[in-house]
N, C-alpha and C positions, 0 to 999 in steps of 0.2 A: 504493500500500500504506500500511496504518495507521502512524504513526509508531509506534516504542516509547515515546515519552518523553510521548506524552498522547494523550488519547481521541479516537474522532472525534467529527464535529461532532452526529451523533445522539444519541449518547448523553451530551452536554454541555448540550442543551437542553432546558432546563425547559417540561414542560406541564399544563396548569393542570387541575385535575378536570373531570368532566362533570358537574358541578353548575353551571359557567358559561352564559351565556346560550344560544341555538339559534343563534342565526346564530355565536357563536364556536368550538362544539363544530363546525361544520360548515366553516368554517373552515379548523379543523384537523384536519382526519379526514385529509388524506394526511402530516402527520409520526405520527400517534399510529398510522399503520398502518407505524412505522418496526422494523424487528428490535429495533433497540438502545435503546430510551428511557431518559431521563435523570432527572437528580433532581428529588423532586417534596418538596415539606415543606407539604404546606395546615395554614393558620392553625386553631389552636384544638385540633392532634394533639398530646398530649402526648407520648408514644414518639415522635415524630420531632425534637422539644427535644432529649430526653433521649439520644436518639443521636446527634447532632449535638453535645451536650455532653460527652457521653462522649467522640468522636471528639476534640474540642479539647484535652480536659486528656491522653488519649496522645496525640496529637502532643506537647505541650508538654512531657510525662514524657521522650519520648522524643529532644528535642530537643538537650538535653544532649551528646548522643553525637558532635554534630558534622553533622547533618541525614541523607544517604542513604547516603554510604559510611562516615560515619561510624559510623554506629549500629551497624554490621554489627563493625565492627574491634573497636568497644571492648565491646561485647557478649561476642565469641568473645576477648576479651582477660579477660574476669572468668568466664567459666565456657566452657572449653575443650570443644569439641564432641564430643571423644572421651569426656570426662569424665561424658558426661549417660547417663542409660539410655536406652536402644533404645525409642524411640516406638512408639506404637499405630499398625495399619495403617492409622487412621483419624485420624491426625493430619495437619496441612495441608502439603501437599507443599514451599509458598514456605515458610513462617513456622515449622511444626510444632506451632502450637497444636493441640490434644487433646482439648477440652472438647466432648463430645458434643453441647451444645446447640448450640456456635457453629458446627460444620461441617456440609457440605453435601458431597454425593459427588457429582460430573460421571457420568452414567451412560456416556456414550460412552468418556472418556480410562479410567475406573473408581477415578478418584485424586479424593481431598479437599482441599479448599479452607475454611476459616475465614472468617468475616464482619469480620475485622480488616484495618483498614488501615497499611498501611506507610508510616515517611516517606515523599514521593517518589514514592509510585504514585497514581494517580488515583484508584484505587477497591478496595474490598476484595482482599482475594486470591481469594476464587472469584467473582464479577464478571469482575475484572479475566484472571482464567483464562478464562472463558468466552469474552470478546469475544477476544482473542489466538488460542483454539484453533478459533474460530467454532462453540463448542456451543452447546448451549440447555437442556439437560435434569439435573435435577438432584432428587437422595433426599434426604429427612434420613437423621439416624442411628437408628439403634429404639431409642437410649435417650437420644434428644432427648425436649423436653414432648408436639409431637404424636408420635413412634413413625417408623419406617422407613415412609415414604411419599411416594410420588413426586409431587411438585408439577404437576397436571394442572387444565385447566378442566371445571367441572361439569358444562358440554354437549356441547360440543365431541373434549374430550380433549385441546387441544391441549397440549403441556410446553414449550413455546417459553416461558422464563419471564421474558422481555423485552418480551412483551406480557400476561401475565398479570397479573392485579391481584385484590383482594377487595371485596366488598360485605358490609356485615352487616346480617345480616335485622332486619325491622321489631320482629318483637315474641317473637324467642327469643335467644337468643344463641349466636347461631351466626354463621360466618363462611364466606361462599360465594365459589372459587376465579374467576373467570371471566375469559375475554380480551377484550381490547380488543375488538375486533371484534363479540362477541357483545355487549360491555356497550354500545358503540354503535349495535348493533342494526342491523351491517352484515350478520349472518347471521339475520337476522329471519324470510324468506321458506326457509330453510334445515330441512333435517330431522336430527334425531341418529340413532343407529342404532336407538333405538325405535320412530321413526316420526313423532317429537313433534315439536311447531317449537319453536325456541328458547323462546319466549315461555311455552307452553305449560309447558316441561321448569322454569319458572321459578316457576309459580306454588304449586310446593308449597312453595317456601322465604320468599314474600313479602317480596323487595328491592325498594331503592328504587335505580334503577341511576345515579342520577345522584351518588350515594355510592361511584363505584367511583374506585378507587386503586390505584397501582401497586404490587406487593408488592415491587421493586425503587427505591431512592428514595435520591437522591445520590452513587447508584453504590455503595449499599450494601442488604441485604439488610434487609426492617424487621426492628428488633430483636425483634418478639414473635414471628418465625416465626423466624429465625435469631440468639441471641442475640451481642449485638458484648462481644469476651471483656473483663472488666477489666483496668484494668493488672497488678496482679499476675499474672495469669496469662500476659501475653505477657514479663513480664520477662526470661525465658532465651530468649523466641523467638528465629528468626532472623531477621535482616532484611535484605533482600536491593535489591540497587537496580534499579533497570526495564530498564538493559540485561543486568543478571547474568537477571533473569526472560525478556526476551528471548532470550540464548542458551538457559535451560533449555526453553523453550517449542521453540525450533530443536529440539534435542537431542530431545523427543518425537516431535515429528513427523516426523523423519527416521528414529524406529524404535528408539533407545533409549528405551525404557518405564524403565528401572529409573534413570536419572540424575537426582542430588537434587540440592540445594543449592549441595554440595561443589564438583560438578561445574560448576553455572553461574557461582560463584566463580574457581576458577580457571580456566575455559573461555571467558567474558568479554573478560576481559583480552588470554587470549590467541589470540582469532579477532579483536581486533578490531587486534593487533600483527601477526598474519598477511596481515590485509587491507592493513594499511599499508606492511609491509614484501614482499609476496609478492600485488601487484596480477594481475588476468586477463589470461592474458595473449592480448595480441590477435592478431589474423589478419594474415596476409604476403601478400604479392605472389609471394615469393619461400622457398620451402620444400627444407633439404635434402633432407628421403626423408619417406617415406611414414610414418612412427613419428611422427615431428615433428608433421607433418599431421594425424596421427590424434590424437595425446594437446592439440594447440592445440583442435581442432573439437570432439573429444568433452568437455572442461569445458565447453565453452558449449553445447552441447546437452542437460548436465545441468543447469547454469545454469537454462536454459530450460526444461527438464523438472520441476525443482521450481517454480518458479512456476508452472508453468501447473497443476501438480496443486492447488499452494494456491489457485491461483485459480477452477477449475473443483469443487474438493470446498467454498469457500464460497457457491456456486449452492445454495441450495435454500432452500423455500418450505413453510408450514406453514398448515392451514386452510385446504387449497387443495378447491374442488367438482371434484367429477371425472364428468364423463358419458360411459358407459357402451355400448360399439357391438362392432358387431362389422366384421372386416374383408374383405374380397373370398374369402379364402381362409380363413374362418372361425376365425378367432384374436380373442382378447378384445381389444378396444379400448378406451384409455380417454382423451377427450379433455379438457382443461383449460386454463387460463387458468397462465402462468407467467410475469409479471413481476419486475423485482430494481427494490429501489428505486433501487441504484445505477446503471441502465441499463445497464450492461457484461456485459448479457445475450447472447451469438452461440453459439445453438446452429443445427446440421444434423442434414440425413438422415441417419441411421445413427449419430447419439450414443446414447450410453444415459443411462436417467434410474429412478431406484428411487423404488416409489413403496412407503409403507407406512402404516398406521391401527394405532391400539390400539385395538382391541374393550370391553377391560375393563381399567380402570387399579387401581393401588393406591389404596385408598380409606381417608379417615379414620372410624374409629368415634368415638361418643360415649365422654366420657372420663369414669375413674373418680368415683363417685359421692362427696360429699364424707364425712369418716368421721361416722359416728352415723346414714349418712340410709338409707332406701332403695334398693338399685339400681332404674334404670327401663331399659327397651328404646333402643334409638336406632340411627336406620336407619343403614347405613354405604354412603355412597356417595362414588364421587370427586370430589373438591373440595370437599366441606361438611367444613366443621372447626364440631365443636361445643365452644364455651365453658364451662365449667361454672360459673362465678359472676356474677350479669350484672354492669355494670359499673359502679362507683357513683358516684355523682354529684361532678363536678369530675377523674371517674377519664379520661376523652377516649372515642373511639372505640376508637383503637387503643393505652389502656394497657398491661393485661396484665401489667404488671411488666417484666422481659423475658428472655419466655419462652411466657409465658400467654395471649397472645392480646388480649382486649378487657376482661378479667376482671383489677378492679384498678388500679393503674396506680403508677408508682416511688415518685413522690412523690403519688398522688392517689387513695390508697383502702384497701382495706383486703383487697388483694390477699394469701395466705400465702405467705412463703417469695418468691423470686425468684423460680418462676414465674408466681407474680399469681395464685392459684385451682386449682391441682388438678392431676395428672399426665394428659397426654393418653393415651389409651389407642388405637393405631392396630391395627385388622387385616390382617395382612399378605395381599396375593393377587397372584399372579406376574401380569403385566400378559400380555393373549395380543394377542401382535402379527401382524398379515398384514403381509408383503410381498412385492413382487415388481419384477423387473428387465425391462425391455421396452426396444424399438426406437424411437428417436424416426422417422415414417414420412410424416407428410404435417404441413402448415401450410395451417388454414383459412384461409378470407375471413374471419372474424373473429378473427382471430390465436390463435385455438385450438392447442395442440399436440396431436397425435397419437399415443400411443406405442402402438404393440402391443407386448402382455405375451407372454411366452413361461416354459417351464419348469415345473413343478405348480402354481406358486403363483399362475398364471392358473384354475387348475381351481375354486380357492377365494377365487378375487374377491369380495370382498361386493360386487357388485352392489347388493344392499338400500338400500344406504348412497350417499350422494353427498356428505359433509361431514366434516373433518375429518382429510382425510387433510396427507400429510407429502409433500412431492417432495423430490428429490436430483441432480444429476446424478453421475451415473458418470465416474468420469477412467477413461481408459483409456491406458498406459504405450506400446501399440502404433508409431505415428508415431515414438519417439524411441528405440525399440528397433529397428526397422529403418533407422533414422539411424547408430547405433553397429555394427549387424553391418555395413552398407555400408564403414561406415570400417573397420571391420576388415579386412574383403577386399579393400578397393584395397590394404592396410598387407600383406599376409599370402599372399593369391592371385596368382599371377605373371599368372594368364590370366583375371584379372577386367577387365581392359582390355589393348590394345598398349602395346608400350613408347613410341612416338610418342605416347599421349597420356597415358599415365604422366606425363611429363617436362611437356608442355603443363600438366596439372593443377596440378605443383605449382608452377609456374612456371620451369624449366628453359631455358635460350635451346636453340630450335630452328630447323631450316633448315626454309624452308615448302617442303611435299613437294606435290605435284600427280598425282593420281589421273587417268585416259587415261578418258575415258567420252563416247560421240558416241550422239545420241539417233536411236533405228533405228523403222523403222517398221513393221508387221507383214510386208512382204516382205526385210524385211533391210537395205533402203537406206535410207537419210539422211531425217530427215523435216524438212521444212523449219519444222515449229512443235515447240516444246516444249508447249504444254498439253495439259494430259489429260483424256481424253475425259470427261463428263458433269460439268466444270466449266467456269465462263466462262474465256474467252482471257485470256492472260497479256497488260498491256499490257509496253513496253520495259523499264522498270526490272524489275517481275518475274520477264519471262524473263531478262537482264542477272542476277538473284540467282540462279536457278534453275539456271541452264549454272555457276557459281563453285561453289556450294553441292555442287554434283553432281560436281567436279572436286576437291574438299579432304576430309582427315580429320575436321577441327575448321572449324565454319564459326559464324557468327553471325547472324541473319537480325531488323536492327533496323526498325521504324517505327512512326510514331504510329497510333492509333487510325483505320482506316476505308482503311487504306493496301494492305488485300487480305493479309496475314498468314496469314491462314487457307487461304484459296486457294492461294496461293504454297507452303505448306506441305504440304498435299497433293498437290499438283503432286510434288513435291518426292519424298515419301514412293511414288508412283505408280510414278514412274520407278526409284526403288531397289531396290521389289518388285519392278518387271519384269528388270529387268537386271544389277541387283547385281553394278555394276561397283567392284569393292573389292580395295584395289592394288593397280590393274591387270590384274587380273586377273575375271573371270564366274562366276559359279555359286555358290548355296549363300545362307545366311542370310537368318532374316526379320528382319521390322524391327517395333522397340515404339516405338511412341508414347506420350508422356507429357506429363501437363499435373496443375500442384498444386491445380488443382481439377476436382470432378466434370463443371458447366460445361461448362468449357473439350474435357474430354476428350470429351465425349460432341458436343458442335460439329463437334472433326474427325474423329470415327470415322462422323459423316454424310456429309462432305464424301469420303472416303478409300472410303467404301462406295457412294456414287455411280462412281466409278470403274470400278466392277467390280472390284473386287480384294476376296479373302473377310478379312475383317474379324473378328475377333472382340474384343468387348469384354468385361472382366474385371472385375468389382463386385466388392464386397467384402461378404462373407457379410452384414451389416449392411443391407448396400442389395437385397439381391438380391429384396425383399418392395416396393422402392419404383418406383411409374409411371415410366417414362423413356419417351425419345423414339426410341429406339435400343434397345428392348426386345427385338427379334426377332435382335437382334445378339450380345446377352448369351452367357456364357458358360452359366448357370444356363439359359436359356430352350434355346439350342440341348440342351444336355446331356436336356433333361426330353422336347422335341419329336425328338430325332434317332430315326430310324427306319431300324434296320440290324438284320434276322432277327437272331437268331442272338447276338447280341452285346449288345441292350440290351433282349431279352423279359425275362426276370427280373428287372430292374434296375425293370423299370416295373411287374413283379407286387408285389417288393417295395415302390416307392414309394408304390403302390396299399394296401397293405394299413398302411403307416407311417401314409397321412392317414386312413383308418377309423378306428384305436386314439391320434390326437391326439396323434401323433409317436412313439410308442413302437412297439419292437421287442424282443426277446429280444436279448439279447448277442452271440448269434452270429451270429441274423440281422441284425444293426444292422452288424457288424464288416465282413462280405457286402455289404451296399446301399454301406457306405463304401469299401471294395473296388473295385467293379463301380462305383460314378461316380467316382472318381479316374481310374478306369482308360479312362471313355467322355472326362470331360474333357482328360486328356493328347492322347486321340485329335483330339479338335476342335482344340485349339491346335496338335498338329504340321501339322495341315491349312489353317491359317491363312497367309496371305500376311502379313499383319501384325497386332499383338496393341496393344490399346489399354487403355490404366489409369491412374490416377492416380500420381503419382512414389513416391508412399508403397507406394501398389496393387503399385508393381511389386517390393516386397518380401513379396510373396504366397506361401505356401508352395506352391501351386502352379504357378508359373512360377521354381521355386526349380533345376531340374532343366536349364532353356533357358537357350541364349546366344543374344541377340540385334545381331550383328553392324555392326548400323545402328540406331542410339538419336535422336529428333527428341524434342525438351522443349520445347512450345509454353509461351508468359507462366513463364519460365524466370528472369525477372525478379523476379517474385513469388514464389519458393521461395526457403530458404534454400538457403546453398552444399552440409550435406550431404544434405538432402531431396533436392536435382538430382542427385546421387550416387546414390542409389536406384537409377537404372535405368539408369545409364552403368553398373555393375562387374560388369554380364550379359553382361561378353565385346563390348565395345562395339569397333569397328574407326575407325567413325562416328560423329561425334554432332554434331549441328545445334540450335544453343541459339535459341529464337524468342523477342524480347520487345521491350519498350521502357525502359531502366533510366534514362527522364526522368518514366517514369510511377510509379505505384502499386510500391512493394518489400516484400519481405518480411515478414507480422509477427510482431514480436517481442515479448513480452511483458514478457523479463527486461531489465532498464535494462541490466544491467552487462553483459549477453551481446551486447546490442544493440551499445553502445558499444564493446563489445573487436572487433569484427566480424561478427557472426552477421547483422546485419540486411544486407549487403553478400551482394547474388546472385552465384554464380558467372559469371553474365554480365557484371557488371558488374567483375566482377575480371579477367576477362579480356579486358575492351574497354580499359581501364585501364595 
């Protein structure tokens, strides 16, 4: 994770315009395809002197104060913060500068941000907010120079404004938005949604691309498009230091929207007295009661829970091509290329990912005319910013004054007023966005992803279109919410497990108890082998596991790789089904199987289905569209194929007339078809000898209703302690942990979860 206290290494390095030679532009085509780029000052810009100079004299204004914490104390020591009037709701959330031209609104957070830098922060305040909140997309104000309009590329659309840069045209004066990519002419062969190629979509404006720049530059916004406010006007600002902005950053994104300043001020301080004084605290060997257990497990689960949301909602990708398919079962398909430059890309089957395009962005119009002249026409399109004075000689490219764009320049022209030439005049137009959420469903030979889309907003796919859209992944809270109900019901339900392994779990001393169980043959006597029919023989050691395993409540079944596990575990699970000797006693309960991954699960519910014993495997709605090997096994496949008069004809009239009208049903009939296959599924699974899912899976709401008396947790190793939880508190009698905890353990995302114990399998705590 980013540090607070300085940028990453992307947006710290400088890269050099595309006016450099060919073999250097090429070169560098994989940093300059980085999210975050860094500051750029080419020789001969005067607006970038000029902000650069500005930036130096506040710092040194501000310097006085004492540097980071200082500033802040003796600031609110000379004009008390209760004492000021109540800021605009467009004042900066860090700072609370005001000045319409200096701020920028985040459209996602929907809070503003200023082009001012703070002692001690690396980079402006909305810079510096963006890379922290991982956004990208950002308005000015309507009564900035250009108007309320959302910083987009002129072909593209993209608003990722970390790759965004300008070009100004040959012989108008005007200023065209365009991104990296497209100025590199890495979407050359690419079409926009008129149909144009880039190159084409270019030639009504006549740039020269080797004049592109980034509109983001020292980690500050250029001053002609965002002006950076003078000192006087930040003099009552507030300033805040990079860890008080990192707690206020926390504080959003856990879901207080309305927490300012005040709050990271004094919230700072004291999260980071908390952390010192009131460390995580870690996992035992040794647990009084089930409260204990639940309130140690569940922080690190949420531990874990927020990281991985921050770390799976910073996955997404912009400018991404998307080809267009359809799927077996005729759902919109839409396949793409999704890399992270960070690499710490691991998506699966059954993740979700939102994919969305702006059709029509906010566009800038040609701005007001100067006074005495003529009004003339000017097209308004998004990303062309047109200048109204060109720029006079010794004034730079990007003078402008600042505020004004290219027209003028501070010290080099004959720019009016601090905007450099004239008020921008923008036309406002709501931006029309498609999106839609889909199933991640197969991975090509060419590392294609596959997502089928689902919900209306498949019906109005632009197809048309292949460029420019936006990806996402979807975090979904699921995994760590059936981590917490599980802890609950060991903590809460008396009959969510025996008291005998109540006590084992939490590490209680126990007397080892020995279950009566002699393996019988189909005429009742003694069979002289343990293995089961339609897998290979047990050699000594496995049968040796298999007769222990088969005689205990709590067993552990370790070995390395290639050692027959799999086998041995079926075996295992055969003999349970058949005889379900459980203490001491015959009859009754099926047995789940479970493994933390898809994998693994779907390995032994072959190996358990060769057997002959009826099997049923349990997907998770997500998956139940994806190829398996073990298809005819599924819970979804039986439920759709069973064939019982009487009991599943309407079910199938209904499902028949759902895929004609492309999922839809009346509310009553929809309530009915959800009715009538709950009611076929319960039937399959009471029918089942044993039921097979993922650890997670087996927090499924429909196996919410079963106890399964006999629990087997195959690579039990590689789950955390309360994941393996999941499917022991279904009334477990039994439970047989399979792994090797010299191999592969848990992962864990959160350092400090890690470190308190999270990464630590229940198998490993109890070989221990």
């Amino acid at each position: 994770m980013e540090s607070q206290s300085q940028m990453s290494q992307s947006q710290i390095d400088h890269y050099p315009p595309l006016s450099h030679t060919q073999s250097q532009s090429q070169s560098q085509s994989q940093s300059l395809a980085s999210d975050y780029p860094a500051s750029l000052v080419p020789p001969g810009h005067e607006w970038a002197t000029q902000a650069n100079t500005q930036n130096t004299m506040l710092t040194q204004s501000q310097s006085q104060f004492g540097g980071d914490g200082g500033a802040s104390a003796a600031l609110a020591a000379e004009v008390p913060e209760e004492d000021l009037e109540p800021p605009p709701p467009w004042a900066c959330a860090y700072c609370g500068v005001s000045e319409a031209s200096c701020v920028v609104k985040c459209i996602r957070s929907g809070k503003w941000f200023c082009n001012n830098r703070m002692p001690g922060v690396p980079a402006s305040c909305a810079v510096y907010h963006l890379v922290r909140s991982r956004h990208k997309e950002v308005a000015l104000h309507k009564d900035s120079p250009l108007g309320d309009m959302t910083l987009e590329c002129y072909v593209t659309g993209s608003r990722n404004i970390f790759s965004l840069g300008f070009v100004p045209c040959k012989s108008d004066n005007v200023v065209v938005l365009l991104s990296r990519d497209a100025a590199l002419g890495v979407s050359g062969d690419s079409k926009d949604e008129s149909g144009s190629s880039v190159s084409a979509a270019l030639n009504d404006v006549d740039v020269d691309l080797s004049q592109w720049s980034p509109i983001v530059q020292d980690r500050c916004f250029l001053p002609w498009l965002v002006r950076v406010p003078e000192p006087h006007e930040v003099k009552n600002a507030r300033m805040l230091s990079v860890a008080q902005i990192g707690h206020l950053e926390d504080l959003w994104r856990k879901g207080n929207a309305e927490a300012t300043s005040n709050d990271a001020r004094i919230g700072a301080l004291t999260a980071i007295a908390e952390e010192e004084e009131e460390p995580v605290e870690p996992t035992r060997a040794y647990y009084e009661d089930a409260h204990t257990y639940r309130a140690i497990m569940g922080k690190l689960v949420e531990l874990e829970a927020d990281e991985d949301k921050q770390h799976k909602e910073s996955w997404s990708k912009d400018n991404i091509t998307v080809r267009w398919d359809w799927s077996v079962n005729k759902r919109r398909m839409a396949y793409f290329h999704f890399q992270l430059d960070s690499g710490d890309l691991k998506l699966t089957i059954g993740d979700e990912m939102k994919i969305s395009r702006i059709r029509d962005g906010s566009t800038a119009a040609a701005p007001s005319p100067a006074k005495g002249s003529d009004p003339t026409p000017s097209e308004v399109k998004k990303g062309l910013i047109t200048i109204p004075d060109p720029a006079p000689s010794g004034g730079g490219r990007g003078g402008g004054g600042r505020g004004g764009g290219r027209g003028g320049g501070r010290g080099g022209g004959s720019g009016r007023g601090r905007g450099g030439g004239g008020k921008m005049v923008v036309e406002k137009e709501k931006p029309n966005e498609w999106s839609c959420i889909g199933t991640v469903v197969r991975f090509t030979s060419n590392e294609e992803i596959g997502v089928e889309l689902r919900g209306r907003g498949s019906e109005k796919a632009p197809v048309d279109c292949t460029t420019g859209f936006s990806v996402d992944v979807v975090w979904k809270p699921t995994s760590f919410d059936r981590m917490h109900t599980a802890l609950k019901s060991f903590a809460m339900d008396e009959k969510s497990v025996t008291s005998y392994l109540y006590h084992v779990l939490l590490g209680h001393p126990v007397e080892d108890k020995e279950l009566a169980y002699e393996v019988e043959n189909e005429g009742g006597e003694a069979a002289s082998s343990w293995s089961a029919p339609g897998l290979p023989a047990l050699n000594d050691s496995q049968t040796e596991a298999v007769k222990r395993v088969l005689r205990r409540p709590v067993s552990l079944i370790q070995g390395p790789p290639g050692t027959g596990k799999t086998v041995t575990s079926a075996t295992v699970v055969y003999h349970l089904s058949r005889h379900r000797a459980m203490t001491g006693a015959k009859g009754g309960g099926q047995v789940l199987v479970a493994a933390p991954s898809n994998v693994a699960v779907d390995q032994l519910t072959e190996k358990i289905a060769a057997t002959g014993l009826k099997v049923v495997r349990v997907c998770a709605k997500s998956r139940e569209e994806v190829a398996s090997s073990v298809e005819p096994l599924t819970l979804h496949y039986q439920a759709r194929y069973l064939n019982a008069p009487g009991k599943t004809d309407e079910l199938k009239q209904l499902r028949q007339r759902r895929e004609e009208t492309g999922g839809e049903l009346s509310e009553k009939d929809e309530k009915k078809y959800r009715k009538l296959l709950r009611a076929v599924e319960r039937e399959i699974i009471s029918a089942a000898d044993v039921v097979c899912v993922t650890c997670v899976g087996a927090g499924d709401a429909r196996l919410a209703s079963f106890k399964f008396r006999a629990v087997l947790c195959d690579e039990s190793t590689q789950a955390c302690e309360p994941e393996c939880l999941i499917p022991i508190v279904h009334g477990a009698k039994i439970v047989i942990l399979v792994g090797d905890h010299q191999q592969l353990g848990p992962v864990v995302t959160c350092k400090r979860a890690a470190s308190a114990g999270l990464a630590t399998s229940l198998f490993e705590r109890l070989v221990s």
